[in-house]
N, C-alpha and C positions, 0 to 999 in steps of 0.2 A: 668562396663562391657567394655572389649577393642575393639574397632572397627573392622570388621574383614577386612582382608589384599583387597584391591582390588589394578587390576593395570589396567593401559591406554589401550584401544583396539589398534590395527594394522588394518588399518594404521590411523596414527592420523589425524582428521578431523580438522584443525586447522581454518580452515571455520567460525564454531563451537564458539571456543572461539571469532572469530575474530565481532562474532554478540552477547558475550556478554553471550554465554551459555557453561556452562562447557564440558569437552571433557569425552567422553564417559567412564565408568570402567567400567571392568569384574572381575569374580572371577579368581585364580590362574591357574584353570586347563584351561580353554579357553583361558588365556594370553597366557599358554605355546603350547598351541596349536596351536596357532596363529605364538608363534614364530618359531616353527617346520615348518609348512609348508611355510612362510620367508626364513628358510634355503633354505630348497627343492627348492623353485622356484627360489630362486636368482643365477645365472648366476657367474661359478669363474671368479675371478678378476675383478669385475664390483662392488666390493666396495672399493672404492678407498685409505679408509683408515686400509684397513684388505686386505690384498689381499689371508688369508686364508678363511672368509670367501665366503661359495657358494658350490653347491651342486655337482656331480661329476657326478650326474643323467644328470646333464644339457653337460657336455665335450662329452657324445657318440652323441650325436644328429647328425644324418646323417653319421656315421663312418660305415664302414666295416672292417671287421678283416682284420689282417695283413697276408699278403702272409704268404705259408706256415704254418698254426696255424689252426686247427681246427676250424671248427664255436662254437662246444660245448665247448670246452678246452675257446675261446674266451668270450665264455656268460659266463662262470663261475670266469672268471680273470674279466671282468666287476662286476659281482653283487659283490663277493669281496670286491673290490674297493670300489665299491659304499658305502656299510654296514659298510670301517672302516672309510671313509670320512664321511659319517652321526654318529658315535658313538664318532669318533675326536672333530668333531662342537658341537656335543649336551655335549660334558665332557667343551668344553672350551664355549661355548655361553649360557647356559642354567644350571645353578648352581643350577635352586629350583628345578633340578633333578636327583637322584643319574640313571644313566641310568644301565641297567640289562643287556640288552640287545637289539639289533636292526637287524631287517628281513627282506631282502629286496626280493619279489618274481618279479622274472621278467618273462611276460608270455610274447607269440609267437603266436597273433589270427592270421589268414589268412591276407593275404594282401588288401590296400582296393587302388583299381585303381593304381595297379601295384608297390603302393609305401608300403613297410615292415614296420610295427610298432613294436614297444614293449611296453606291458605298464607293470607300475611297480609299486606294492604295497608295501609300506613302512608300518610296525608294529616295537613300539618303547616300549619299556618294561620299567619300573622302578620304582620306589619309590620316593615320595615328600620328599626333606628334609626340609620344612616347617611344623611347625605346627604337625598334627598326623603323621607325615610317609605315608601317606595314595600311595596304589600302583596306579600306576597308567599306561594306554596304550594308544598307539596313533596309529591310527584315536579310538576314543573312542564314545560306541554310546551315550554319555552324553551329547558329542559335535557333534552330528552327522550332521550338518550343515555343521561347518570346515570339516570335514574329508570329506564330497561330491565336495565341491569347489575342494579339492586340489587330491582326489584318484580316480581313478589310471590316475597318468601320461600317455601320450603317447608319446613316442620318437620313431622320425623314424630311422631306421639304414637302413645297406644293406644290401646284399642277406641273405635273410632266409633258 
């Protein structure tokens, strides 16, 4: 019977091995889950050796639109953006998944102490191509841990 596939949690606790105990495995779908929200959270160009990866979620932080440009025309050129930068990363970082498609909603709750937030929920659609094909979506409530840490973002912008 073949061993079934596990891989290394995020982030590696090399603590761990360094006392002599092995470093943590998961199954596939919480690796990939783990590396999804990895993406999200990391910061463009603060990997040094990828300066494509990083999320695009993270470049509006504290922006306001550009004179002249609607605020809605603006939220809609942002999620855009956002959905093809997350669909880019997940084709090129993430290969044990054919991606279907990816959703980014970006809501507009009221302000809190005068500063505008948005926070933004990421659903990521696809298919495993390991193993069964089995479909699969992100935040998913299998992993419903991961998908708590990481949704919904909140970025602040400006005027709402």
């Amino acid at each position: 019977m073949r061993r079934k596939d596990y891989y290394y949690s995020i982030p590696l606790k090399f603590y761990q091995t360094m006392k002599g105990k092995p470093l943590e495995e998961i199954e596939i779908r919480k690796a990939i889950h783990q590396n999804i929200r990895l993406m999200i959270k990391t910061l463009p160009l603060s990997y040094r050796f990828d300066s494509m990866f990083g999320s695009l979620l993270n470049k509006y932080h504290a922006r306001t639109p550009p004179q002249k440009k609607s605020e809605r025309l603006w939220r809609e050129e942002m999620k855009e953006a956002i959905q093809k930068n997350l669909q880019d990363m997940l084709v090129r970082y993430e290969t044990r998944l054919e991606v279907t498609e990816v959703v980014v909603d970006l809501l507009f709750p009221k302000p809190v102490d005068n500063s505008p937030m948005v926070k933004a929920k990421v659903d990521v659609y696809g298919q495993l191509t390991l193993g069964r094909r089995d479909q699969f979506h992100y935040p998913d409530n299998e992993i419903e841990e991961d998908a708590q840490e990481a949704f919904p973002l909140i970025i602040p912008v400006g005027k709402i």
